[in-house]
N, C-alpha and C positions, 0 to 999 in steps of 0.2 A: 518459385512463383509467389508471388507477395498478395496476402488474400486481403483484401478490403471490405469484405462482408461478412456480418455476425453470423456465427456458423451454429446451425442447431441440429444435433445428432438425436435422434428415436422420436417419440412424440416428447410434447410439453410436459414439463416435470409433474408427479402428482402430488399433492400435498403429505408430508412426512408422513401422516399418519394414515394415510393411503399408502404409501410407498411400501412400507413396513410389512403392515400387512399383505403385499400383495410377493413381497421377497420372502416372508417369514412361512409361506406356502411353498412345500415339493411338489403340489401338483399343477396343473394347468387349469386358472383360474381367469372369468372376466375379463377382470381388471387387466391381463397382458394381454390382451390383443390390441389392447391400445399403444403396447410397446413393440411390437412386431413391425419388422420390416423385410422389405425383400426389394433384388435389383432384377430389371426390369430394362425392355429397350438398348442392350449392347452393344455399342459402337465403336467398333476398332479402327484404327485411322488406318489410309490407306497403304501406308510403309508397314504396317503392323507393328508399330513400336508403342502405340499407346492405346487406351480402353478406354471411352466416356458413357457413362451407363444413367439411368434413371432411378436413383435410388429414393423408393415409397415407405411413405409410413403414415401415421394417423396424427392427430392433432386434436389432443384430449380436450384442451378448452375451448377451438371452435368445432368440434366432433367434422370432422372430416380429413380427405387425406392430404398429403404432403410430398411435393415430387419435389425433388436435388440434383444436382449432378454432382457426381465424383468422378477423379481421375485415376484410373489406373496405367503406372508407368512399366513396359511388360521389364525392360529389363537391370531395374533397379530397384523392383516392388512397391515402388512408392504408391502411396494410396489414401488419395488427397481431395478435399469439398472445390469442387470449382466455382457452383453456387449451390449456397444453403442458406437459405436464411427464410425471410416470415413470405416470399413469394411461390409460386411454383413454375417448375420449370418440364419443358418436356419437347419431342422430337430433336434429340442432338444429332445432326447431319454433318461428317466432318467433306471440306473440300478435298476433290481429290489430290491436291497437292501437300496435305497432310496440315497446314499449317492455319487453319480457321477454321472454324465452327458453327454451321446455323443452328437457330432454335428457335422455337417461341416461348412468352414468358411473358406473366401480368402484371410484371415489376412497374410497368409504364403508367399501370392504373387500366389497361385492358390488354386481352392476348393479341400480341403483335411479336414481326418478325425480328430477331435479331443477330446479329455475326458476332464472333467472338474472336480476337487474333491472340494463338494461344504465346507466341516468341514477345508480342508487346504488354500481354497481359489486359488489353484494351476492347471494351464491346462498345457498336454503335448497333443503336434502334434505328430500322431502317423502316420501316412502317408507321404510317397511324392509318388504320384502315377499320369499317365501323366491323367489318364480320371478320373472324377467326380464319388464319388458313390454314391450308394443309399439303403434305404430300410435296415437304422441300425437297429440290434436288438441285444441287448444283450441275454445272457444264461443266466439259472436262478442262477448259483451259482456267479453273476457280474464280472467274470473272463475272460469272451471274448466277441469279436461282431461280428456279422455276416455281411455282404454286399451286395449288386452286383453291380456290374462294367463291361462295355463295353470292349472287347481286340478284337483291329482290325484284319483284315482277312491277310492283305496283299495285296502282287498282282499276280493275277491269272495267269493259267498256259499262259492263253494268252496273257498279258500284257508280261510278261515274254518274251514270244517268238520274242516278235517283237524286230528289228536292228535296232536302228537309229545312224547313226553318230555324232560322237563327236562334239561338238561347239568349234571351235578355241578361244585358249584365246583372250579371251579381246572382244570378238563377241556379241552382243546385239541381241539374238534371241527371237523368242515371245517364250511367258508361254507355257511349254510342252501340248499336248492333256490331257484331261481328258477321263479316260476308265470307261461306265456303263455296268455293267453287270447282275446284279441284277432285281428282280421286285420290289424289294422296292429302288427306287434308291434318292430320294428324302423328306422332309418333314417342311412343315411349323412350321418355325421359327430355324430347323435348315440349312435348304438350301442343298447343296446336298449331300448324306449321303456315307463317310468313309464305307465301309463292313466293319461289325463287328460283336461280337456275347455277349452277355448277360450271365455273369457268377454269381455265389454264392462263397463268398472268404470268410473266417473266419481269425480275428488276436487275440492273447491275449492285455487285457490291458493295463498290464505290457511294452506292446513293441513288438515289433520284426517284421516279415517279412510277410507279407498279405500272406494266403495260398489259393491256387486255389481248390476249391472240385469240380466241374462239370466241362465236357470238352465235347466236339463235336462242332459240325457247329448249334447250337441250341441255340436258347432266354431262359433265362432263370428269371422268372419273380418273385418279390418281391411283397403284405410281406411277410418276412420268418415268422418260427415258429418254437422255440427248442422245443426237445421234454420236459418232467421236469426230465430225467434223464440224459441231456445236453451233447447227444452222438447222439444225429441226428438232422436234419433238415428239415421243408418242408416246399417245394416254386409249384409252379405254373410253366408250362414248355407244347411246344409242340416238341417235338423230333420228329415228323414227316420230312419226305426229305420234304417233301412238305409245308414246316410251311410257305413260305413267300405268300401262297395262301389262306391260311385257317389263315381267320382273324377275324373267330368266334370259334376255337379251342385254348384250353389247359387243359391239364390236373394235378390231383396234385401227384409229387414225395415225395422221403423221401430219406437222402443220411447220409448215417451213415460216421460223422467228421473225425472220424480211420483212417478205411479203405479205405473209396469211395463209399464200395459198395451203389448200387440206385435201388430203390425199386420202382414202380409204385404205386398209392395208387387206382383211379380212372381212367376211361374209360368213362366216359360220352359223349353222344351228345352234345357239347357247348364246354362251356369256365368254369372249376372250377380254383378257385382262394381265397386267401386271410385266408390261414388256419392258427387255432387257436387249440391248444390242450386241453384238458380237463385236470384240473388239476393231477386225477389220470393216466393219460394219456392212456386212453380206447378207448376216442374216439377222431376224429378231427371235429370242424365244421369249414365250408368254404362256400363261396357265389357262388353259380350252375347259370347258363347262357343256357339254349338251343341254339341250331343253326340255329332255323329256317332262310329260306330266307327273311324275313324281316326286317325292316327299327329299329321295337322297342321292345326288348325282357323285361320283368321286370328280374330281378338278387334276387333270394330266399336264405335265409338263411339256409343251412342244415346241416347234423351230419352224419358223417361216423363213424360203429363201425370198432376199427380195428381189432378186432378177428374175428367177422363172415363176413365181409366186405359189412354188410347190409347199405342202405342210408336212410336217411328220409329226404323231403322237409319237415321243419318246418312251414315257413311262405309261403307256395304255394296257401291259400287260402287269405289273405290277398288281392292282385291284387294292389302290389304298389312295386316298384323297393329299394331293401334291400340297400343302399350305404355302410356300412359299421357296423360292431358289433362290441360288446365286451361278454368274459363271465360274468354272476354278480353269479354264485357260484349256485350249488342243479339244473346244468341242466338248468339255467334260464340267458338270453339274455338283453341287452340293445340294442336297434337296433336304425340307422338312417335313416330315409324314409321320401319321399316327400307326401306331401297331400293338395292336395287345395292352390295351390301356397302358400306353409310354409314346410318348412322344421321342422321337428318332432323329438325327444325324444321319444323312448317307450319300457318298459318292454315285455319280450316275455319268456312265460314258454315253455316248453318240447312238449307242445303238442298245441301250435300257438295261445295261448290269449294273445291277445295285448293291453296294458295298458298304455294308453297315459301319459310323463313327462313333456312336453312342446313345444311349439309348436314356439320359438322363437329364433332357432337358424336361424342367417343371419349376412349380412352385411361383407361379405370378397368379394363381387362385386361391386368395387366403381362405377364404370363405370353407369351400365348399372341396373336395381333391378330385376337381376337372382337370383333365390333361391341360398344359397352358406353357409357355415358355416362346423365343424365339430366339434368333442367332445373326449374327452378319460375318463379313470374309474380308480379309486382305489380300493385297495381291501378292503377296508371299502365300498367301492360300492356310496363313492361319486365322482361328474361328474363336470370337467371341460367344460367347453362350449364355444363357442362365439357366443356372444347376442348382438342382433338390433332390431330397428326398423324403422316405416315410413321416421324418422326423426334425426338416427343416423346407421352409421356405427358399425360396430363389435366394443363390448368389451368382460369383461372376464367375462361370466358368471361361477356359480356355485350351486347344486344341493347335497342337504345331507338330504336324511331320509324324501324325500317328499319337503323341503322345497327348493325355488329357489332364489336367489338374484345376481344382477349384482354388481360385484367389483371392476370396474376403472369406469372413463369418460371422456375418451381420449380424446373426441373432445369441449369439454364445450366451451374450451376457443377460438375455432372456429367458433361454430355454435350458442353458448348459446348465443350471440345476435344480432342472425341473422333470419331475416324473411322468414321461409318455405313457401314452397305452400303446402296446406292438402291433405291429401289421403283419398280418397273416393272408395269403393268398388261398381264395376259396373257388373249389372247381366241381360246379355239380352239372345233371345233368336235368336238362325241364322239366317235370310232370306233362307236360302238354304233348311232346312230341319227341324227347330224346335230345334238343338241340343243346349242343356243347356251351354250358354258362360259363362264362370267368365274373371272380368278384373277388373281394376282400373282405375281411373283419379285423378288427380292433378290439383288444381286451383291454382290458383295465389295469391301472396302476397298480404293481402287488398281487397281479393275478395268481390265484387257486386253481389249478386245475381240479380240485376234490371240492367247491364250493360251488353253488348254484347263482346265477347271476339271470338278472333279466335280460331280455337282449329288443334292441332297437333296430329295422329295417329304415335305410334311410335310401330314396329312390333318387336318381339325379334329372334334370330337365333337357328339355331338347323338344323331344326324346332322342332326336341325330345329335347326339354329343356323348360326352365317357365320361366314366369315373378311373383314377387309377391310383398305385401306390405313390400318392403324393402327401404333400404336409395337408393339413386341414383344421383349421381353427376349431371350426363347429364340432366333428364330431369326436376331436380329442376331447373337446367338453364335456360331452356325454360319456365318455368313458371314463373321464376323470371322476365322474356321478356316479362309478358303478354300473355302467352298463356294457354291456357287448357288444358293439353296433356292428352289421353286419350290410356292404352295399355291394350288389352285381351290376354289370354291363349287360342289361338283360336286352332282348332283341329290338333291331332298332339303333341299339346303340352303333358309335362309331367305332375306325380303326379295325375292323373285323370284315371290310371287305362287302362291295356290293350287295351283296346277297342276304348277309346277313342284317344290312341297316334295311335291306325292303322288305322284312319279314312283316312289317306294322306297316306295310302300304294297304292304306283302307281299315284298319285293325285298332286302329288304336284311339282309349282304350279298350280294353279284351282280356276275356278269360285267356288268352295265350300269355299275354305281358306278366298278368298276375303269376300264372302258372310258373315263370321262371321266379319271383322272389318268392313264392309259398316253397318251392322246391329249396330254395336257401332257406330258408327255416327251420326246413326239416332236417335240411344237411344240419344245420347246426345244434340242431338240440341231439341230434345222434351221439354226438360228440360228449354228452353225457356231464357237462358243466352249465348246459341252460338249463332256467327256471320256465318249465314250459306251460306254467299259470301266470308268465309275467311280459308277456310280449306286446311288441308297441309298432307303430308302423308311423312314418312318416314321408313329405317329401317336399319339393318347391316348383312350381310352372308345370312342367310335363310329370315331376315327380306327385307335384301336387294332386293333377290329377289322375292318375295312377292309385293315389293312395283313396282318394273319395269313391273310386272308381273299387278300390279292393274291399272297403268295408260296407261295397253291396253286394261284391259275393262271397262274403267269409264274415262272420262275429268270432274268429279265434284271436285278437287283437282284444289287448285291454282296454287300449284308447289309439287316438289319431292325431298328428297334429298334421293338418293340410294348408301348404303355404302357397298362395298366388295361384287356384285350379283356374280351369276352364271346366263349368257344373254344364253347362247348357251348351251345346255346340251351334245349335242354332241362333242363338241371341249371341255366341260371339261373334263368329264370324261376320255379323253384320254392325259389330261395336268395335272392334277392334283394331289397331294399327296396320294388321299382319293379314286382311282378309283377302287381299287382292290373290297374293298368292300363296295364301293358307288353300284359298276354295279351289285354284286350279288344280295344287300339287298335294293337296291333300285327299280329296273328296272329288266322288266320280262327277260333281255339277254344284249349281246352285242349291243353296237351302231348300226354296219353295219347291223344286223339285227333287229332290232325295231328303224330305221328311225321314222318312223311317231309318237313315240310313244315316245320319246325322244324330238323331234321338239315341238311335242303338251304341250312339261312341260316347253318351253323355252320361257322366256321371248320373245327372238327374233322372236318367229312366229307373235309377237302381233304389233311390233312397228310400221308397217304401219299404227295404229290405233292413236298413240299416239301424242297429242297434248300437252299435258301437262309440263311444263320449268322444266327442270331435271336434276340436279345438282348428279354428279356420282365421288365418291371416293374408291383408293384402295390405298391398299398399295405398294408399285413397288416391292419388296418380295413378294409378296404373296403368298404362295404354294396350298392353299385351293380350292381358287377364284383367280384363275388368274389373273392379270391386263387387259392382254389380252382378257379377257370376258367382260370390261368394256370399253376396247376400239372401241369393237364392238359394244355396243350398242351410244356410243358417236360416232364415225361416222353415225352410222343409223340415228341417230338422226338429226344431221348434214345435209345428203342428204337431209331430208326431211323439212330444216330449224326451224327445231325445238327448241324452246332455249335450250340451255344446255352447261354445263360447265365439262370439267375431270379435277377432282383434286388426282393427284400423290403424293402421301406420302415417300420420300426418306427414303430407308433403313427399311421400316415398312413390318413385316408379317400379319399373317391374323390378327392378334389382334392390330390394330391401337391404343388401347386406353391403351396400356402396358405403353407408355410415357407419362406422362403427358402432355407436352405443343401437342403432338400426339389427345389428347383425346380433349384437351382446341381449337385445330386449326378445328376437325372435328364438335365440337358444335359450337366454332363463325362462321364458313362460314356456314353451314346450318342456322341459325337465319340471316346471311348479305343473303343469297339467297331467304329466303322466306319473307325477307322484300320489296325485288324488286317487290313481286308480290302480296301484299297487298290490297285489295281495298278502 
């Protein structure tokens, strides 16, 4: 295949005398995360002969990231830039005839759609349309694609109404009012939200004009699913008037391409989603959601027939949250699900036996070692992946007929000779109650076991998410500094089953949450190589506050670095992106009415307690976690002359660690902060 486009492999080169020094280092420094990559987005074409994946990395002179595609050929290994160059590229959806490619890509000068025919070597842009879309799917006869795309509302009857007089030429008046009228009027990382509404659009291949099929004041949600006689469609949808409150509802449609007409398919309690049709097309399976008012539901894999419109939960007795299927053919399932901080591979027949494939997809979370990864399926029924571990980032794994092997090793020339800290799996049990912890710890380059080291707590966010044995930029950092860093799945967390993530319904935070990482503490300094005058505690969103939250009830912490909390629950929930249904599924009511109950989860009831030098970062975007919540616990602080420092992150949302030198500037001042307090 003959490439026509300058191909740019890791980030931008750093200047020699950057370079030098950052290769003249064995340990894990800075500077390489800017050279870190991982593959991402898997797509094996439908004959199973070939792999197009999404391969990420940063871009040191505009400090952000960099999507590519490569090809993977399974069976001549080739392993080639499809596009790489100064644009980025991302969603590659191969036709199911194996022989073309969609995607989107800002090569045009905005993200629009494009095809790729891989035998002419040849792409047409098939879009110019002003919003982004998403959620391609082709039809089975490779002749069109599906979409959805955003189309704004306007302006309402009442913006309308209002008179303002003209500006005299030439007059320099301030920026017109902005009108919110909405309950969703807001959202981190996009700031404050255009009304608009979520449509299903179909184009041919060939060309032509994007056609609108759904219409109303209604979301309408992706992935789609043709049927296999490529005369309907069904997508996920709440057409309720009510939908911008109901943030645990939808249900799934069917809209026939023709006509329009739209069919309801489901009525459930919840949220169905993500439907898939059976090849003779009898039945759909889709991922079911309950609505209960709480914090963590799991999401089952089930099967609607569509002549008697009977449902079956497939995987209901499992007790682990389904993320995503495929069919693998005779009724039988490939599923994704978390377990034991790992994210899993596994077979699932008709009638819910689950037969584990591997248990090593990870590594699409540089940052931070959140369970993360995904997969797709040929109809030979082999599986593309992306594969990590302790000690690397995602690459491309692959799965055929039982057997598994990894086929790049994106990062060698990064990491392959550079000194990790080890991962060690740590299993204690609460102080609070007995409850069985899993966690990990990381030593340090050169470890001693006859030496004393400081050891760092770092907490993860959610608090309904995991940590697990995955790569992790950040905290090899700190271990590369000599320290010990030590993270649990402490309750709440995911992957550990119902029960266990609704231990913090109503609870959190709480002397229970604390109780499990002080219990790691203590497991670790038992172990008789920690320096138990040098302990530090950290964390980020729920870790965040978690940790503001612990150093009001313990001054056994030298210092704190607390990133993106929520200090006040009261003044978030009514600032924040997430309150519609933070307040339902979080909290027994409204603010005004559960005062005390609301106060008792906030850091801020605690800080009269707090001794401890506390180093507080947010993003000044932030929509999540306010800044505003951080500012209050840094004045608190302050009254009470307590050390502490706010560090404001310009232009960052909730996810500080999206930019790199972002992610590089939150781990050096947390290591310059907890060095000032050192013993």
């Amino acid at each position: 295949m003959q490439l026509k486009k300058t191909i740019l492999i890791g980030a931008s080169l750093l200047c020699a005398a950057t370079t030098a020094q950052v290769y003249a280092n064995d340990k894990f420094v800075s500077e390489d995360i800017f050279q870190l990559e991982y593959a991402g987005d898997p797509q094996i074409s439908p004959d199973g002969k070939k792999i197009v994946y999404v391969r990420s990395g940063y871009d040191i002179m505009k400090d952000g990231n960099k999507r590519s595609f490569w090809l993977y050929d399974i069976k001549s290994g080739q392993h080639t830039p499809l596009f790489s160059d100064e644009h980025n590229y991302s969603q590659p959806t191969w036709s199911p005839d194996s022989k073309k490619i969609a995607f989107t890509s800002n090569s045009s000068g905005s993200n629009q759609l494009h095809v790729y025919w891989l035998a002419q070597d040849k792409q047409a842009l098939l879009t110019q349309l002003p919003k982004s879309v998403r959620n391609l799917t082709w039809s089975n006869d490779s002749a069109q694609i599906a979409f959805t795309m955003s189309i704004p509302e306007g302006k309402s009857a009442f913006a309308k109404s209002v008179k303002l007089p003209k500006k005299p030429k030439g007059a320099e008046w301030s920026k017109p009012v902005r009108v919110f009228e909405k309950a969703r009027y807001q959202a981190d990382g996009a700031g404050f939200l255009e009304p608009s509404y979520r449509h299903v659009f179909v184009i041919p291949v060939s060309g032509g004009t994007p056609r609108q099929l759904t219409s109303g004041d209604y979301q309408h949600y992706g992935p789609l699913a043709w049927d296999p006689s490529n005369t309907k469609l069904a997508f996920s949808a709440d057409r309720n008037d009510e939908w911008e409150y109901r943030t645990t509802e939808s249900d799934l449609y069917e809209i026939n391409v023709k006509s329009g007409e739209l069919t309801q398919l489901t009525d459930l309690p919840g949220r169905e989603s993500n439907p898939r049709y059976a090849q003779d097309g009898d039945e759909l399976a889709f991922v079911a959601r309950d609505n209960a008012p709480v914090p963590y539901i799991n999401s089952t894999l089930s099967m609607l027939d569509l002549d008697d419109k009977s449902i079956k939960h497939i995987t209901e007795k499992l007790d682990r949250s389904v993320a995503d299927y495929k069919w693998s053919g005779d009724g039988d399932f490939v599923i994704q699900y978390d377990d034991f901080g790992k994210r899993k591979l596994a077979k699932v027949n008709s009638r819910g036996k689950v037969t584990d494939l591997t248990d090593t997809v990870s590594g699409t979370s540089i940052g931070r070692p959140y369970i993360s990864g995904s997969f797709s399926m040929a109809n030979n029924g082999a599986i593309a992946y992306t594969t990590g571990s302790e000690y690397r980032p995602a690459d491309l794994g692959y799965i055929y007929r039982g057997k598994s092997k990894t086929l790049t090793s994106l990062n060698e020339d990064v990491l392959g000779h550079k000194k990790l800290g080890k991962v060690h799996e740590l299993n204690v049990k609460s102080q609070f109650d007995g409850q069985a912890i899993q966690g990990w710890y990381i030593t340090p380059p050169d470890f001693d076991e006859n030496k004393q080291y400081p050891l760092m707590v770092e907490i993860h966010g959610g608090p309904h998410l995991a940590y697990g044995p995955s790569f992790t930029a950040e905290l090899q950092r700190y271990a590369a500094e000599g320290y010990v860093v030590v993270y649990v799945n402490y309750r709440g967390s995911t992957s550990y089953g119902k029960d266990f993530a609704l231990l913090l319904d109503g609870k959190y935070s709480s002397e229970e949450d604390f109780a499990d990482h002080n219990s790691a503490v203590d497991a670790m300094i038992a172990k008789g190589f920690i320096d138990k005058d040098n302990l530090f505690i950290a964390g980020g969103s729920a870790g965040g506050i978690a940790t503001a939250y612990a150093v009001g009830l313990t001054n056994r912490f030298n210092a704190a670095a607390i990133t993106k909390p929520v200090i006040n629950w009261l003044s978030k929930t009514l600032s924040a992106d997430s309150y519609i249904g933070q307040i339902r599924n979080q909290f027994p009511g409204m603010p005004w009415d559960n005062v005390e109950h609301y106060w008792k989860r906030s850091p801020l009831s605690l800080v009269g307690n707090v001794t401890t030098p506390s180093l507080i970062m947010t993003g000044e975007e932030d929509r999540r976690t306010p800044i505003s919540e951080s500012e209050q616990f840094y004045q608190a602080l302050k009254l009470q002359k307590v050390d502490t420092v706010l560090i404001r992150v310009p232009g960052s949302p909730h996810g500080i660690a999206g930019r790199p030198s972002r992610m590089i500037s939150k781990i050096e001042y947390t290591l310059a902060w907890f060095k000032q307090y050192q013993k």
